[in-house]
Every structure is written in structure tokens, then in C-alpha cells.
mmCIF file of the N, C-alpha and C atoms, coordinates in Angstrom:
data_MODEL
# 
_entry.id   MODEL 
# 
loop_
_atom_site.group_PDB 
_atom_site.id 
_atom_site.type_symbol 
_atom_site.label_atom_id 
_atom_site.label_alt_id 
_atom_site.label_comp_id 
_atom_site.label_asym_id 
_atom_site.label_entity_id 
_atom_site.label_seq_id 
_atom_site.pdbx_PDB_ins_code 
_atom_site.Cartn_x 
_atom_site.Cartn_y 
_atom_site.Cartn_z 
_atom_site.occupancy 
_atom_site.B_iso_or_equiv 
_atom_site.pdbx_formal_charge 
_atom_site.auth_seq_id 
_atom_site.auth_comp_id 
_atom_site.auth_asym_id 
_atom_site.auth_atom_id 
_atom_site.pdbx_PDB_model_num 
ATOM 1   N N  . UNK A 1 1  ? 32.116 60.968 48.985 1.00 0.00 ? 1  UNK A N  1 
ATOM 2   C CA . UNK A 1 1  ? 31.699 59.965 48.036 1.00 0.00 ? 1  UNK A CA 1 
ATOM 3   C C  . UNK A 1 1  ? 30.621 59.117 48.694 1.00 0.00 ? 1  UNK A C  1 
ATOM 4   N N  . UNK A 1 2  ? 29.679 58.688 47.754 1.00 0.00 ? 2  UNK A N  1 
ATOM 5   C CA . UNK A 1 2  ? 28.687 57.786 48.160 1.00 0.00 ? 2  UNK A CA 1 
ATOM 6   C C  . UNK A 1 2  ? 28.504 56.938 47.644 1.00 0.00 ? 2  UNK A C  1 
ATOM 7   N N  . UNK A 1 3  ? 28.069 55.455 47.978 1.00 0.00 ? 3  UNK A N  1 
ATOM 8   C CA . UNK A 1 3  ? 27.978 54.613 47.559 1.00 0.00 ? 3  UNK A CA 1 
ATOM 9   C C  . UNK A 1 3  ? 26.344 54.667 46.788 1.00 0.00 ? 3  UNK A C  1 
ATOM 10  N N  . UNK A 1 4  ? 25.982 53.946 46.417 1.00 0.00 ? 4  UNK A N  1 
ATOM 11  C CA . UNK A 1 4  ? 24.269 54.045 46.002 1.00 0.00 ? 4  UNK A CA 1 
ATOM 12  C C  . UNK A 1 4  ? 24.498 52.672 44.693 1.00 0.00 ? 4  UNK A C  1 
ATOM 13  N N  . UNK A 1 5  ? 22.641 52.281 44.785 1.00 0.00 ? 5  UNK A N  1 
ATOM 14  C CA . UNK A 1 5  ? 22.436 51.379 44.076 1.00 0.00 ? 5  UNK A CA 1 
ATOM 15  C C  . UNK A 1 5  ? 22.898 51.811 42.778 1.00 0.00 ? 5  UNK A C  1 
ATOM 16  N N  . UNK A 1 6  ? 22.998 51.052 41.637 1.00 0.00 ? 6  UNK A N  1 
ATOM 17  C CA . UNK A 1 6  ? 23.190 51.799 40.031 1.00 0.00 ? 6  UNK A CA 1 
ATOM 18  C C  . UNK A 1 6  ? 21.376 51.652 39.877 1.00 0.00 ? 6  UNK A C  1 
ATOM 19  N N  . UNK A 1 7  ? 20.659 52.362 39.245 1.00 0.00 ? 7  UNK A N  1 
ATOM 20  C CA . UNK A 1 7  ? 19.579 52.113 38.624 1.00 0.00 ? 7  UNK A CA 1 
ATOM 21  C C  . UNK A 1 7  ? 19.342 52.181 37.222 1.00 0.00 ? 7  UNK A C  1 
ATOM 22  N N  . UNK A 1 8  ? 20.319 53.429 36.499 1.00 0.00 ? 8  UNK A N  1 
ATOM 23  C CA . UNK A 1 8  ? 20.153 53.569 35.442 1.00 0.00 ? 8  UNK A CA 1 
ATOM 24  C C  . UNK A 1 8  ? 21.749 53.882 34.853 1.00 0.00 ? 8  UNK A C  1 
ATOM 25  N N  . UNK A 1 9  ? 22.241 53.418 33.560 1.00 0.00 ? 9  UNK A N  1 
ATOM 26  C CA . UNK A 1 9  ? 23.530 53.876 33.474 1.00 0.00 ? 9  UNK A CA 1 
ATOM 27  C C  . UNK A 1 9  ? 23.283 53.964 31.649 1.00 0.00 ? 9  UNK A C  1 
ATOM 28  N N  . UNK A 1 10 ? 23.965 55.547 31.501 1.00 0.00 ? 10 UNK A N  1 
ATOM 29  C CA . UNK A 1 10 ? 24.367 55.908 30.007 1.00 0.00 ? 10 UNK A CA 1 
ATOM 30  C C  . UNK A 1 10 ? 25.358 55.830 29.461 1.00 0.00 ? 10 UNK A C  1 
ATOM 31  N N  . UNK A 1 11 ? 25.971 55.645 28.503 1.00 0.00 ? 11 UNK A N  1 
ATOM 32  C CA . UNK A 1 11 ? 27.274 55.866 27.973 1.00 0.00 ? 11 UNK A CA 1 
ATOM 33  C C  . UNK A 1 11 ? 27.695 57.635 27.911 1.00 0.00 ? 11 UNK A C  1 
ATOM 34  N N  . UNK A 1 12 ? 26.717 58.086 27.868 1.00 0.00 ? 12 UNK A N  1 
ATOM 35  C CA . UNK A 1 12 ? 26.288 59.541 27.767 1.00 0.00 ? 12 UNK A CA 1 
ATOM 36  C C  . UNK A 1 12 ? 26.669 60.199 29.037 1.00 0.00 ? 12 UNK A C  1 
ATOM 37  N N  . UNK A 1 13 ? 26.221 59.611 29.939 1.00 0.00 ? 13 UNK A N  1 
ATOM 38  C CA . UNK A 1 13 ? 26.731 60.281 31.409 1.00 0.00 ? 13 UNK A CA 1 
ATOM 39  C C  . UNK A 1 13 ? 28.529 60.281 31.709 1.00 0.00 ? 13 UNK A C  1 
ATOM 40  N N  . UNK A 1 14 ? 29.047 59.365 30.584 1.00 0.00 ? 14 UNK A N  1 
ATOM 41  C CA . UNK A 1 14 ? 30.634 58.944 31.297 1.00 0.00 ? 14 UNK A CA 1 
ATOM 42  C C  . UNK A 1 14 ? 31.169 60.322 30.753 1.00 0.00 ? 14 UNK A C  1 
ATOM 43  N N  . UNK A 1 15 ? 30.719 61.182 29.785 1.00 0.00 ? 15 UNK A N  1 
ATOM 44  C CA . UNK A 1 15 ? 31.481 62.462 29.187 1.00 0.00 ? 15 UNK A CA 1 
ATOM 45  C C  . UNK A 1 15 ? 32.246 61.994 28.240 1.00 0.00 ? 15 UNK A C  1 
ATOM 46  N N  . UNK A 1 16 ? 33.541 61.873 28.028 1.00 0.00 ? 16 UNK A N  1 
ATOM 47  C CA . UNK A 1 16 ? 34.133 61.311 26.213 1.00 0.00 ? 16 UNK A CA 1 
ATOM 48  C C  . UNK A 1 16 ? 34.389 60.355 26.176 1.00 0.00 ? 16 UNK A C  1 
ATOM 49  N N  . UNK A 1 17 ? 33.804 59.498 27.043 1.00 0.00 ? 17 UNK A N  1 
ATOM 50  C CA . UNK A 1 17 ? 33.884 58.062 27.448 1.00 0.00 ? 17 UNK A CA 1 
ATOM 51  C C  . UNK A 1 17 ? 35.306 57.491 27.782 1.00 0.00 ? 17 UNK A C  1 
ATOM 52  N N  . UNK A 1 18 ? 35.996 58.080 28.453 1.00 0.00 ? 18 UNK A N  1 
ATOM 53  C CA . UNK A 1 18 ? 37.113 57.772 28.881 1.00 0.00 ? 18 UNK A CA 1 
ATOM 54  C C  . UNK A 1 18 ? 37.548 58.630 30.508 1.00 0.00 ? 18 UNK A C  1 
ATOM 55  N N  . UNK A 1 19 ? 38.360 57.558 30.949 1.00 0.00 ? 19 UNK A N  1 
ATOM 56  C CA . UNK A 1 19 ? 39.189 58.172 31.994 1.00 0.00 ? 19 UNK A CA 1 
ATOM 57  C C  . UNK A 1 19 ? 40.741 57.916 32.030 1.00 0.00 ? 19 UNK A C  1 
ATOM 58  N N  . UNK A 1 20 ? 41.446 58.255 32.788 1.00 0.00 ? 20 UNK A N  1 
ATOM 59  C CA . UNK A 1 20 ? 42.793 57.912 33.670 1.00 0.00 ? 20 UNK A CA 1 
ATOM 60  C C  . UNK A 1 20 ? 42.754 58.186 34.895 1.00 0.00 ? 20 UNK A C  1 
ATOM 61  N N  . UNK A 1 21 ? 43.403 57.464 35.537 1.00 0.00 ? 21 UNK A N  1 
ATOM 62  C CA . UNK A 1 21 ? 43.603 57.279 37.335 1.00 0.00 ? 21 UNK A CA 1 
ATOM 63  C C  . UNK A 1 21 ? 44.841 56.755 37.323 1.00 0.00 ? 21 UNK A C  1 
ATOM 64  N N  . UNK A 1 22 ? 45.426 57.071 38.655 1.00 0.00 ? 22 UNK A N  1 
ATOM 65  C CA . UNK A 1 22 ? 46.781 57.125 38.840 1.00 0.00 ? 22 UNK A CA 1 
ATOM 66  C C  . UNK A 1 22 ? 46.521 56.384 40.244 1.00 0.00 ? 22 UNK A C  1 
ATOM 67  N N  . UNK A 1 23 ? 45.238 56.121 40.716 1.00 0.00 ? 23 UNK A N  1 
ATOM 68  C CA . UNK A 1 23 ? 45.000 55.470 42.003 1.00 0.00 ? 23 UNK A CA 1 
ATOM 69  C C  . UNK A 1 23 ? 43.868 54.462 41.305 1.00 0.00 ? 23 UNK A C  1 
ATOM 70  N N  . UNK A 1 24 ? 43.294 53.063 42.282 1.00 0.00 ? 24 UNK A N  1 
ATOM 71  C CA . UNK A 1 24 ? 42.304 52.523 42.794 1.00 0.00 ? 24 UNK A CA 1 
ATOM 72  C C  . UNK A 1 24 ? 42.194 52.343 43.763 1.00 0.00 ? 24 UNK A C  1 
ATOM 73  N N  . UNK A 1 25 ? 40.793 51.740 44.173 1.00 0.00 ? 25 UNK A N  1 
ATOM 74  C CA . UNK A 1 25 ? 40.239 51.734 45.278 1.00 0.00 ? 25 UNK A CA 1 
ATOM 75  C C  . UNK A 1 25 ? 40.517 50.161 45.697 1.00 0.00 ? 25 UNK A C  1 
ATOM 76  N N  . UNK A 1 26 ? 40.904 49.549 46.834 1.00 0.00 ? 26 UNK A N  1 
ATOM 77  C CA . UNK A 1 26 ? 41.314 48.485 47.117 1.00 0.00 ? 26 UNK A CA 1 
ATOM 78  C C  . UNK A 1 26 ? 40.109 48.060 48.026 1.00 0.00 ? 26 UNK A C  1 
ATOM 79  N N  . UNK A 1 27 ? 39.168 47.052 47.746 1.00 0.00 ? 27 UNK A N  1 
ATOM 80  C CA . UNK A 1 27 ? 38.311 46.534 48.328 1.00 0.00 ? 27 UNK A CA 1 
ATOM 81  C C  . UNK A 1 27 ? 38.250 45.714 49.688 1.00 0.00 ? 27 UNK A C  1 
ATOM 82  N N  . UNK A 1 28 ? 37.544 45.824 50.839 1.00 0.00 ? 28 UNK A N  1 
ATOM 83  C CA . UNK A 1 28 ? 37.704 44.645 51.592 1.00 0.00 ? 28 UNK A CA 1 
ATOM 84  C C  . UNK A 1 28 ? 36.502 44.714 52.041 1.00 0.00 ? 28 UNK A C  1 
ATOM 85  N N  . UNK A 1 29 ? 36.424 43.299 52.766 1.00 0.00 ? 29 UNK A N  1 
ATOM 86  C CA . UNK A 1 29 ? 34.965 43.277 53.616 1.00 0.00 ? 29 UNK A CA 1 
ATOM 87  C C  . UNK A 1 29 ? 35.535 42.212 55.003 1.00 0.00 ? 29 UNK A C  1 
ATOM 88  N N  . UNK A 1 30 ? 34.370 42.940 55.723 1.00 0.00 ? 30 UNK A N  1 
ATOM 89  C CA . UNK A 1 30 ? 34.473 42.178 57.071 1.00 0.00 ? 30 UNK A CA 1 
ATOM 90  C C  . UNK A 1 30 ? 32.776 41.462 57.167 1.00 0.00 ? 30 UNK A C  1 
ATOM 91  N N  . UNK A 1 31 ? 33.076 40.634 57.960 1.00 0.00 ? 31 UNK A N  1 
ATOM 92  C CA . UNK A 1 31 ? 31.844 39.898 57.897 1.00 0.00 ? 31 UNK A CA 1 
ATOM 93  C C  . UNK A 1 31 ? 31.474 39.453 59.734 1.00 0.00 ? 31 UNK A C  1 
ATOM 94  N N  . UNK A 1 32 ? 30.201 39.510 60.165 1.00 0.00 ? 32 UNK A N  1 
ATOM 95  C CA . UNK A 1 32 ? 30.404 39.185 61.324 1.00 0.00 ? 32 UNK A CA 1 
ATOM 96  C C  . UNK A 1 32 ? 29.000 38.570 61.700 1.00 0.00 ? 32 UNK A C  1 
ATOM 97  N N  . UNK A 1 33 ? 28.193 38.067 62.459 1.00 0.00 ? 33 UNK A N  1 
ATOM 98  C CA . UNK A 1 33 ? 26.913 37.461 62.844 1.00 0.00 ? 33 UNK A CA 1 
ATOM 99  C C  . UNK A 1 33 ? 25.886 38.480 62.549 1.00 0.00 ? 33 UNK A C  1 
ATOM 100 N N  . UNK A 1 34 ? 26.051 39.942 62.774 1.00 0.00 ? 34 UNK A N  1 
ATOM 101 C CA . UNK A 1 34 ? 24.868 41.016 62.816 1.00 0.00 ? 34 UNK A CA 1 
ATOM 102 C C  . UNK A 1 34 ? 25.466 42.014 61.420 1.00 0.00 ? 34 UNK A C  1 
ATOM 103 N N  . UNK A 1 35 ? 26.744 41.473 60.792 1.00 0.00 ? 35 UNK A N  1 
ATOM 104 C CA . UNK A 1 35 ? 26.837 43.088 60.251 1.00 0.00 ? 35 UNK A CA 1 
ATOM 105 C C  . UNK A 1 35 ? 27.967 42.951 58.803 1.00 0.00 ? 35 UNK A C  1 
ATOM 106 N N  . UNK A 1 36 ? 27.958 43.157 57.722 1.00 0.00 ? 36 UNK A N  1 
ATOM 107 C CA . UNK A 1 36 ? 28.658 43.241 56.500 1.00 0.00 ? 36 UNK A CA 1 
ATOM 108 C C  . UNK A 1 36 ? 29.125 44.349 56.452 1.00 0.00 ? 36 UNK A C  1 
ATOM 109 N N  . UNK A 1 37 ? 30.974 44.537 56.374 1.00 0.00 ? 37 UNK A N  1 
ATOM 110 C CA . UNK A 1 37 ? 31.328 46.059 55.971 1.00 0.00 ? 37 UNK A CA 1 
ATOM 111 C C  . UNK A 1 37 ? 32.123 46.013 54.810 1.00 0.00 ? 37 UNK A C  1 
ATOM 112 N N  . UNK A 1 38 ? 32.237 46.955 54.312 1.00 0.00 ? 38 UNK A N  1 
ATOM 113 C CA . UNK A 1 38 ? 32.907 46.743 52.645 1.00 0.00 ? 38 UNK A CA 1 
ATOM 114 C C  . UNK A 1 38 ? 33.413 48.431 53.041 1.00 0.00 ? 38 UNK A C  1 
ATOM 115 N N  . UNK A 1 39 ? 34.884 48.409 52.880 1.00 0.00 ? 39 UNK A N  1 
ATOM 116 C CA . UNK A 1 39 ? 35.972 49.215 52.722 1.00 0.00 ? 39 UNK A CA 1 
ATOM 117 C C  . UNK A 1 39 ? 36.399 49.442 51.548 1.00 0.00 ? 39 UNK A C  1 
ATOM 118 N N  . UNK A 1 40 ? 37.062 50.272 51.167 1.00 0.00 ? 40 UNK A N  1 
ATOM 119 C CA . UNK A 1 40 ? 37.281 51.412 49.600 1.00 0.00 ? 40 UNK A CA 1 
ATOM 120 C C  . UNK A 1 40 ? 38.734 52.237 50.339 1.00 0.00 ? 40 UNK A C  1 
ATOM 121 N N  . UNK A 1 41 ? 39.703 51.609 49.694 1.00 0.00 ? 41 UNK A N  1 
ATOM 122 C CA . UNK A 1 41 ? 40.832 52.259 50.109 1.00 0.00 ? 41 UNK A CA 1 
ATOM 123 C C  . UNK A 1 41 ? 41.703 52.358 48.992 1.00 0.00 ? 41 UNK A C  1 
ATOM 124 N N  . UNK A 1 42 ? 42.045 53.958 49.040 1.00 0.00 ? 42 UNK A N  1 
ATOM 125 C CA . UNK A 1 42 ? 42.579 54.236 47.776 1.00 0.00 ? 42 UNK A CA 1 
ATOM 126 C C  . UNK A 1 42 ? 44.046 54.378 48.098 1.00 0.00 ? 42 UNK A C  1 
ATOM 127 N N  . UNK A 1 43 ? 44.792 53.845 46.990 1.00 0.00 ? 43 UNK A N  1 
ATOM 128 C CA . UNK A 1 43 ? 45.914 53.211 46.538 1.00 0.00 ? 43 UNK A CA 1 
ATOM 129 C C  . UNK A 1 43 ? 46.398 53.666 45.371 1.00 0.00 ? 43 UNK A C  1 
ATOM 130 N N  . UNK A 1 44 ? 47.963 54.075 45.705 1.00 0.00 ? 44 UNK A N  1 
ATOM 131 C CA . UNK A 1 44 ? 48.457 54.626 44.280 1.00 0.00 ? 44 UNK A CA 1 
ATOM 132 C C  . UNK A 1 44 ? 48.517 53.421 42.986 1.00 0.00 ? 44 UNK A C  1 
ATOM 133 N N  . UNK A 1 45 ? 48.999 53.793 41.762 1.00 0.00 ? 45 UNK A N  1 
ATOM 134 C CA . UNK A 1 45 ? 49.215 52.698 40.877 1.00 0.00 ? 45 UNK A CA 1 
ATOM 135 C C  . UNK A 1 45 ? 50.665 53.092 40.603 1.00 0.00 ? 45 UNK A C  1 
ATOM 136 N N  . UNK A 1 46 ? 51.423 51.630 40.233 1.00 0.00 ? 46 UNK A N  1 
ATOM 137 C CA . UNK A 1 46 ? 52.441 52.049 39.555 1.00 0.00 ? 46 UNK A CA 1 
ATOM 138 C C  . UNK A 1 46 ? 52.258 52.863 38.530 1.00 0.00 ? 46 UNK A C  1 
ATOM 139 N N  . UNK A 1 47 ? 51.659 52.176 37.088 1.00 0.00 ? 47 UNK A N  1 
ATOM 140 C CA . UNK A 1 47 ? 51.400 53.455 36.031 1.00 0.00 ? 47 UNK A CA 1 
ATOM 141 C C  . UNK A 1 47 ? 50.334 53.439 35.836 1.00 0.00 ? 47 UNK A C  1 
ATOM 142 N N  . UNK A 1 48 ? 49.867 54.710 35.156 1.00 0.00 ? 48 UNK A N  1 
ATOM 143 C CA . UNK A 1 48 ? 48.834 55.253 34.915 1.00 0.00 ? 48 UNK A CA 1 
ATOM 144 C C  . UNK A 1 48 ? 47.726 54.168 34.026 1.00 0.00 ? 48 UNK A C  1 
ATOM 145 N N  . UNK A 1 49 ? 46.621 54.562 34.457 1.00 0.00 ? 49 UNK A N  1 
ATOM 146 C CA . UNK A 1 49 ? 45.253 53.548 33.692 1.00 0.00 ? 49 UNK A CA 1 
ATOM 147 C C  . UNK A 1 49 ? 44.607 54.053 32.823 1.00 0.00 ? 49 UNK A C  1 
ATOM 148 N N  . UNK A 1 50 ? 44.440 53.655 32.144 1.00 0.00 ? 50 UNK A N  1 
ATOM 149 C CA . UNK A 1 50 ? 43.563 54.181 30.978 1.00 0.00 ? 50 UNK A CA 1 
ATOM 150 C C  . UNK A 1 50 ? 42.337 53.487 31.137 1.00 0.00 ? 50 UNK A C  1 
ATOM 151 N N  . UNK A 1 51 ? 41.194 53.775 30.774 1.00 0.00 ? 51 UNK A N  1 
ATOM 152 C CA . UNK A 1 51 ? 39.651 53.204 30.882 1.00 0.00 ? 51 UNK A CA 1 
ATOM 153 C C  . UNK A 1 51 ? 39.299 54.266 29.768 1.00 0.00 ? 51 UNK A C  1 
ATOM 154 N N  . UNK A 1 52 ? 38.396 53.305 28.478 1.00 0.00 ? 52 UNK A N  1 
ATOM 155 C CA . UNK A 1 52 ? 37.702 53.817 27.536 1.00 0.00 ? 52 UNK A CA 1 
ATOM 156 C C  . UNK A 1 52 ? 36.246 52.931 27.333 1.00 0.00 ? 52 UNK A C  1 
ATOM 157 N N  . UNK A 1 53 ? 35.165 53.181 27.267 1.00 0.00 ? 53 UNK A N  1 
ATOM 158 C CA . UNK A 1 53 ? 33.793 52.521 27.383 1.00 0.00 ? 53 UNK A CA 1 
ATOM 159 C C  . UNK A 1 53 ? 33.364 53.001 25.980 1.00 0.00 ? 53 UNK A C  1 
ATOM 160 N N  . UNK A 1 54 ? 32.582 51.818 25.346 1.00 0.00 ? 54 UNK A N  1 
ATOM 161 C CA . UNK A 1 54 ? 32.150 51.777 24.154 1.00 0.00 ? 54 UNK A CA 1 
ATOM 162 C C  . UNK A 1 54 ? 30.546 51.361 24.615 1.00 0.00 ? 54 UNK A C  1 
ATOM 163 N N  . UNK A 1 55 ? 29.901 51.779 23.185 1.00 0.00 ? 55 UNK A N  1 
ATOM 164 C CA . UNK A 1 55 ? 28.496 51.582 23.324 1.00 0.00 ? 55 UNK A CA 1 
ATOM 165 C C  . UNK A 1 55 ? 28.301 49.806 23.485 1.00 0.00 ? 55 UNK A C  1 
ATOM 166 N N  . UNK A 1 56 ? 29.068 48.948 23.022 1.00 0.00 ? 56 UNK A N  1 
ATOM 167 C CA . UNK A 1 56 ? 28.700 47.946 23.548 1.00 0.00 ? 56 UNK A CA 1 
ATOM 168 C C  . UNK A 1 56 ? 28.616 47.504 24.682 1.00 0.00 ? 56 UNK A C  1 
ATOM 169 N N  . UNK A 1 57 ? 29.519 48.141 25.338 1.00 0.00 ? 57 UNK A N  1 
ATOM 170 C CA . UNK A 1 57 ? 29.584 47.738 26.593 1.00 0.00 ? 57 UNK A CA 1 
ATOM 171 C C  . UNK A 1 57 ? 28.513 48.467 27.509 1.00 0.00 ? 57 UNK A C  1 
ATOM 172 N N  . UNK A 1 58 ? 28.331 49.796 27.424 1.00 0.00 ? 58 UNK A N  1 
ATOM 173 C CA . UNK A 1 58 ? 26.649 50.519 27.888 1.00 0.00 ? 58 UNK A CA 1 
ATOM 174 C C  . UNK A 1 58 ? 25.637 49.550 27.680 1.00 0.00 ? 58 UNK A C  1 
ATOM 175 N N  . UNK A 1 59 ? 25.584 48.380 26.696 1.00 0.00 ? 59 UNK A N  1 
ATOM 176 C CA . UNK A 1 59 ? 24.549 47.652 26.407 1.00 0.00 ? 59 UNK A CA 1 
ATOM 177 C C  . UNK A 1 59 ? 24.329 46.848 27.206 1.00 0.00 ? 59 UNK A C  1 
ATOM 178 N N  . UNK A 1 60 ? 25.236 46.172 27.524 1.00 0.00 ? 60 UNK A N  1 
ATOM 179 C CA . UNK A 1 60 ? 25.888 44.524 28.439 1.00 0.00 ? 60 UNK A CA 1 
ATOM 180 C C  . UNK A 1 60 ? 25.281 45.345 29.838 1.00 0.00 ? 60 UNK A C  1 
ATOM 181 N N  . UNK A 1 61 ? 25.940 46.859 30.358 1.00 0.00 ? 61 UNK A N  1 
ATOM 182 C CA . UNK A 1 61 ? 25.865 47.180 31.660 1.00 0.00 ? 61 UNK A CA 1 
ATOM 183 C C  . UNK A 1 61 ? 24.121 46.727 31.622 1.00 0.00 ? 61 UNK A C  1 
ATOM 184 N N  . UNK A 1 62 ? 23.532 47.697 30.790 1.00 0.00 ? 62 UNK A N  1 
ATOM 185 C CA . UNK A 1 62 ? 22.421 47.688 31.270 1.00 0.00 ? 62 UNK A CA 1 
ATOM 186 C C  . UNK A 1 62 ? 21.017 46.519 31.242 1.00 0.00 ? 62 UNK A C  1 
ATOM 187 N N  . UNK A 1 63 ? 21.593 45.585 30.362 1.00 0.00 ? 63 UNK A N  1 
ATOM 188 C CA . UNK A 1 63 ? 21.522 44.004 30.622 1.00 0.00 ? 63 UNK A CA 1 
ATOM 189 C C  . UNK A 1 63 ? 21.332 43.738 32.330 1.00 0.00 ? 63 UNK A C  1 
ATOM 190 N N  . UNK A 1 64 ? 22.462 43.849 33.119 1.00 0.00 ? 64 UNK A N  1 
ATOM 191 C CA . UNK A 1 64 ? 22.674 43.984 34.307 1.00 0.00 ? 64 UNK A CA 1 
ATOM 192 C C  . UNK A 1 64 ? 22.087 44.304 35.363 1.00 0.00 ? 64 UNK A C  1 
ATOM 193 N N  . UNK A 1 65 ? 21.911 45.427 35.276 1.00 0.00 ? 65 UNK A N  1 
ATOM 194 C CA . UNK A 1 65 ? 21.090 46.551 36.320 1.00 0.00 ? 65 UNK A CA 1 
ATOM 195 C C  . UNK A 1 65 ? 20.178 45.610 37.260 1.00 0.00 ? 65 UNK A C  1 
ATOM 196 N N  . UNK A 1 66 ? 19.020 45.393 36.057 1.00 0.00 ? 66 UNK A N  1 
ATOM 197 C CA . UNK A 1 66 ? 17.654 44.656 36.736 1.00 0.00 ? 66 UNK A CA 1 
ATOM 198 C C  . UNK A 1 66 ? 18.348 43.811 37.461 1.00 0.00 ? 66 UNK A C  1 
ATOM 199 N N  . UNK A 1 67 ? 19.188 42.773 37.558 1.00 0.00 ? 67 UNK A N  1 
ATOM 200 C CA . UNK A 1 67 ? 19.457 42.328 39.110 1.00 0.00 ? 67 UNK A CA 1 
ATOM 201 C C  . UNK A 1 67 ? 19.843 42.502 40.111 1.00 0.00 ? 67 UNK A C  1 
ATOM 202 N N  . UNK A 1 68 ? 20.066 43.910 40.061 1.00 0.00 ? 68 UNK A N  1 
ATOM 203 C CA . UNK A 1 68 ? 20.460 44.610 41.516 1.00 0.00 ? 68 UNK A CA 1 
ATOM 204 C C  . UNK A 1 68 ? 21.025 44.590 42.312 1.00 0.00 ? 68 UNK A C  1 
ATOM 205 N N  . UNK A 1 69 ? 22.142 43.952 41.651 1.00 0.00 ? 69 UNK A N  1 
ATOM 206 C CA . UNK A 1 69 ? 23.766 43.963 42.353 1.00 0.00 ? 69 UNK A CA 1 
ATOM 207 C C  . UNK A 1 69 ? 24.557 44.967 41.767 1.00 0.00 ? 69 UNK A C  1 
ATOM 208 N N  . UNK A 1 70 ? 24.221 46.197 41.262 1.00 0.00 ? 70 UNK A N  1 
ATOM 209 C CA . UNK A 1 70 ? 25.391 47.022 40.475 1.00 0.00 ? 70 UNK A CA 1 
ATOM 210 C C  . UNK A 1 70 ? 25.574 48.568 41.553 1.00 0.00 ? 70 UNK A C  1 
ATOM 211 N N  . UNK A 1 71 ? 26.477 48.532 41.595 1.00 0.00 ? 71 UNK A N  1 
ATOM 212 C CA . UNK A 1 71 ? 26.716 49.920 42.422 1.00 0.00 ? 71 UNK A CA 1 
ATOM 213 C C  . UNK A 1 71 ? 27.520 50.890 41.909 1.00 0.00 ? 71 UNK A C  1 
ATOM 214 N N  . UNK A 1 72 ? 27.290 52.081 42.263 1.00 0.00 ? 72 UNK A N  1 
ATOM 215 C CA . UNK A 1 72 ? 28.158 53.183 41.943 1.00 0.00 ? 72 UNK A CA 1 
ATOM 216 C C  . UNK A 1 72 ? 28.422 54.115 43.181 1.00 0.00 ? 72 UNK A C  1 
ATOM 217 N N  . UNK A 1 73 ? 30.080 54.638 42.506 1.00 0.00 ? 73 UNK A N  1 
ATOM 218 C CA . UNK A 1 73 ? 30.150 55.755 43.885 1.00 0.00 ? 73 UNK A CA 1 
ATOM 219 C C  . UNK A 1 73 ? 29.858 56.962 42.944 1.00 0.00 ? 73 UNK A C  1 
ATOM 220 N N  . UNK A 1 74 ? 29.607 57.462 43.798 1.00 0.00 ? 74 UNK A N  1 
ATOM 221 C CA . UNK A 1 74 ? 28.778 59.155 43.473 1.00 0.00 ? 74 UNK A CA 1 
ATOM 222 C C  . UNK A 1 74 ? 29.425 60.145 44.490 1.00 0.00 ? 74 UNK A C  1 
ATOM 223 N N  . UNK A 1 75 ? 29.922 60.959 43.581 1.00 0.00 ? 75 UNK A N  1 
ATOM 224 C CA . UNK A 1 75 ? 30.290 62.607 44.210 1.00 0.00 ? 75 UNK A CA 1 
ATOM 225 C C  . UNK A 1 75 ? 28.984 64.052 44.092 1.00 0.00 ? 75 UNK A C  1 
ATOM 226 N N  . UNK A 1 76 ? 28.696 64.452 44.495 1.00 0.00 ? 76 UNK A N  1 
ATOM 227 C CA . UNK A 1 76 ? 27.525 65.559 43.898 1.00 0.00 ? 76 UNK A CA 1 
ATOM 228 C C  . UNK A 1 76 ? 26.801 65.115 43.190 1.00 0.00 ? 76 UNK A C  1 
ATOM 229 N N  . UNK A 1 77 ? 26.003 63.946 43.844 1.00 0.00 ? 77 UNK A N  1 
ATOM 230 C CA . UNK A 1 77 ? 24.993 63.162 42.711 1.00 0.00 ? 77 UNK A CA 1 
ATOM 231 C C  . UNK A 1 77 ? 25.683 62.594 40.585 1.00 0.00 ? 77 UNK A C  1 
ATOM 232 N N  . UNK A 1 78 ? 26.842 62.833 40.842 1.00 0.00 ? 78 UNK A N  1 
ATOM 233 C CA . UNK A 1 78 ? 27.226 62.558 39.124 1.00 0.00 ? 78 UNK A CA 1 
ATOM 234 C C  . UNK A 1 78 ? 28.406 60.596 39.539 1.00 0.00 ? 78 UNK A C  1 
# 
């Protein structure tokens, strides 16, 4: 998995616009005089998640973008 800037995001790219996960990724960061690290540690869930994305919300994302705080992880470039 890779991290990478978001530059462009479709509703089109998510596939039937839905997922489930049975894990997330648990965030941390360390911080130090020379160096920022941000950790991704995956974690079971009690129950299962549902995630469904609507075109409104593709709208809002891409509102977003241009300030260049949005990230995505990426497997095989998708």
C-alpha cells in the first residue's frame, strides 16, 4: 500500500459505491525536531462497516482537493 497525494477523485472510481471492512486502520504520529511519522495500523472491528458514497458527497470531496491536504492509500495504482 501507498500513501500518495489525492489529486483527482470520482465517484466512478469507488465501483458500486460502496464498501464493508471488518478492520480499520488506527492512526498515529510521532513528532520530533527533524522528522513527522504517521503510522496505519490495522485493527479488527467489533462489527462489520458499511460505507456507501453518494454523488453529493464526490462533490464536497472535490471542493477539497485544491488544498492539498487529501490523501489516499493506493494498492496497484487503484
Amino acid at each position: 500500500m501507498e500513501i500518495k497525494k489525492l489529486s483527482k477523485y470520482s465517484i466512478d472510481s469507488l465501483g458500486d459505491y460502496s464498501y464493508t471492512s471488518r478492520f480499520k486502520y488506527q492512526v498515529s504520529k510521532t513528532i520530533d525536531e527533524n522528522e513527522l511519522s504517521i503510522t496505519l495500523k490495522k485493527v479488527p472491528l467489533e462489527k462489520e462497516y458499511n460505507k456507501s458514497y453518494t454523488t453529493d458527497q464526490s462533490d464536497r470531496y472535490n471542493l477539497l482537493l485544491p488544498m492539498g491536504y487529501s490523501f489516499g492509500a493506493y494498492e496497484d495504482d487503484n
